[in-house]
N, C-alpha and C positions, 0 to 999 in steps of 0.2 A: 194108428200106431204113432207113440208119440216118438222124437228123436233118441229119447235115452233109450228105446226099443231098440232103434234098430241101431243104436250103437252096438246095444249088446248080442242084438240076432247076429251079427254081422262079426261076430267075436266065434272061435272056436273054445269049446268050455275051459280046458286050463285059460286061456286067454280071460275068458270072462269072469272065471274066480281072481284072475289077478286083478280085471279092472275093478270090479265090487269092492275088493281089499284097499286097493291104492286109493279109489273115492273115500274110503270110511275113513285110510287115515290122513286121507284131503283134508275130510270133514274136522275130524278133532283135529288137525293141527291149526286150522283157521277160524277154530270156533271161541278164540277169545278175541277177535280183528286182530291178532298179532302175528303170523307168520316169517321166524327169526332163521336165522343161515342155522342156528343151531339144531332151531325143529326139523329147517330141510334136509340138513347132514342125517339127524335120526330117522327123519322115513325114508328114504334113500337106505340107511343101511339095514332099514326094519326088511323094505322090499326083496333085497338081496340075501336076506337070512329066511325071508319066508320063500323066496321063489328063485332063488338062486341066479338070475338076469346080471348080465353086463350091464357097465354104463349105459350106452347107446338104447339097450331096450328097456332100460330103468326111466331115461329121459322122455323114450316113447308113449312108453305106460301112463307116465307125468301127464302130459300132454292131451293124451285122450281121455283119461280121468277129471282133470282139469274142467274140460265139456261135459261131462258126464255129472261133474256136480250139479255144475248150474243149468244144465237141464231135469234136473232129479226134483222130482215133488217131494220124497222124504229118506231117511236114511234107509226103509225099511226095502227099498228096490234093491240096496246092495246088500243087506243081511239077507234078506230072500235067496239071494244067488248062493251066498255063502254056505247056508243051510242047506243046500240042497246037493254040495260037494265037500264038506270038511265033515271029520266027525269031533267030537267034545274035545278028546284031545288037539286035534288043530285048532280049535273056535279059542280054546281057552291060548295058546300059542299066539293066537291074533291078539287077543284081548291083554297079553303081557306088553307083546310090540305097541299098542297101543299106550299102555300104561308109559313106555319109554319115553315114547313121543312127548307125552302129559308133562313128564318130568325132565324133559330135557331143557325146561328154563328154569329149573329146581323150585316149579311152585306149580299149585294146583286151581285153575279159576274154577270158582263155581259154573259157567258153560262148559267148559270139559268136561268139570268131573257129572253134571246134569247129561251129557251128551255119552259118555262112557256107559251110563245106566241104563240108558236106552237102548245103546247098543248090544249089550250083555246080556238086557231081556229078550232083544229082539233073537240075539242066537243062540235064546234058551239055553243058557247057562244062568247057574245061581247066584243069589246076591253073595252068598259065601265062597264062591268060586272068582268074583270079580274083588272081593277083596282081600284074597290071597295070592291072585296073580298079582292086583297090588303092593302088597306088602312085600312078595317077592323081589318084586321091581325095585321096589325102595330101599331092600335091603343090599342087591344088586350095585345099583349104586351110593349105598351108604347114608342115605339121606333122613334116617330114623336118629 
């Protein structure tokens, strides 16, 4: 059993659908090497809109996610989890908060948006369903 196991055995399953989440948007917010106060304000408030968490167990979740990346061999250990407790409507819900994140330095690298794809496949939702939580997003913030 490798450590990201039993981080997650070790999780009670709300527990471990938030750690899955909070790694994925580890993931894309450090997937261009730029992680800015801006992107950390937006999954901080992406966290708290999808899981409803105080500070304190916002910073928790941080933390052990944090480990949870860099023991992870792909993203697909924490779409696994996701998939197996969200239904469309929540996946597609992640994949907007995700979208936020993307846009919260009002530009899109080609590793996010390459890493957003995967994700989206991974939680079997469609390519047209990820680029309409996008466009949503975009519109959202007004960035069209």
């Amino acid at each position: 059993m490798s450590n990201l196991d039993s981080i997650l055995k070790n999780q009670k399953s709300n527990k471990k659908l938030q750690l899955a989440a909070a790694s994925i948007l580890l993931e894309i917010a450090k997937a261009d090497n730029q992680f800015t106060n801006d992107e950390r304000q937006t999954l901080i408030k992406s966290i708290k809109k999808l899981f409803k968490l105080n500070d304190e167990e916002i910073h928790e979740l941080l933390d052990i996610a944090e480990d949870a990346v860099l023991q992870s061999i792909s993203i697909y250990e924490f779409t696994n989890v996701i998939n197996q407790y969200l239904n469309d409507d929540e996946k597609y819900t992640l994949v907007k908060q995700i979208w936020h994140l993307i846009f919260a330095d009002k530009e899109l690298n080609r590793y996010e948006d390459h890493l957003v794809r995967i994700v989206t496949n991974n939680l079997k939702l469609s390519h047209r369903e990820m680029i309409a939580a996008k466009q949503e997003v975009k519109n959202e913030l007004e960035l069209n």
